[in-house]
C-alpha positions in Angstrom: -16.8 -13.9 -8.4 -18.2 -10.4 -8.5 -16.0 -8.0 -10.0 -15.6 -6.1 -6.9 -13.9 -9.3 -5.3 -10.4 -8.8 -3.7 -8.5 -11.5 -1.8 -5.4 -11.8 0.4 -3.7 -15.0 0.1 -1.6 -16.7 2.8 1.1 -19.3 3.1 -0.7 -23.1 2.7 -3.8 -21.9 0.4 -4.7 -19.4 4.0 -7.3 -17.2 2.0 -9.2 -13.6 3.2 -11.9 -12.9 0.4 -13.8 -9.3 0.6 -16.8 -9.2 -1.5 -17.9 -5.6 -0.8 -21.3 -5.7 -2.8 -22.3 -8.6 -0.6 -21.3 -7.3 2.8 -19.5 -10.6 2.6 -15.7 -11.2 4.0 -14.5 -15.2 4.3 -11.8 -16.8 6.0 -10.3 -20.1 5.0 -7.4 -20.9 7.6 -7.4 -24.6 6.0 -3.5 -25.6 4.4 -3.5 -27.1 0.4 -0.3 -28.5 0.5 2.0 -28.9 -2.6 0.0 -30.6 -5.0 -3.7 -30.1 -3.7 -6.5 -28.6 -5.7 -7.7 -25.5 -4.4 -8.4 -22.5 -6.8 -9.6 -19.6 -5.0 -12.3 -18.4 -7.3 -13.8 -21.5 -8.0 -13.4 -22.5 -4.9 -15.1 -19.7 -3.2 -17.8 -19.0 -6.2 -19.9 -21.0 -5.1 -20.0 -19.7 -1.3 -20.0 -16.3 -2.5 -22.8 -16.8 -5.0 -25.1 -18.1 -2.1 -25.5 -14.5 -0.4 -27.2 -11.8 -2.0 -26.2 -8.1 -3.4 -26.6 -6.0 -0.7 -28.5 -2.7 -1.5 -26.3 0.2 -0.9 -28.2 3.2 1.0 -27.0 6.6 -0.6 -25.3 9.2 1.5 -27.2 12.7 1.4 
């Protein structure tokens, strides 16, 4: 994950992951009940990795 990643996490794995340097925000609304195997980061690396930097315009 980029280092500018932050996430929310939710109740059932319920996941909100802002990835500002990719104009990129993703939902999960799926459950991971006890004992399932979802890890957010590697989980969403490789979703996140699919979409490029964007390129910042600078304010004058």
């Amino acid at each position: 994950m980029p280092a500018d990643s932050f996430y929310m996490l939710g109740h059932n794995g319920q996941v909100v992951a802002m990835v500002p340097s990719k104009d990129l925000v993703v939902v999960r609304l799926g459950q991971t009940l006890s004992g399932g195997d979802w890890d957010t980061a590697r989980d969403l690396s490789p979703l996140v990795n699919a979409f490029p930097d964007t390129a910042r315009a600078s304010g004058s």
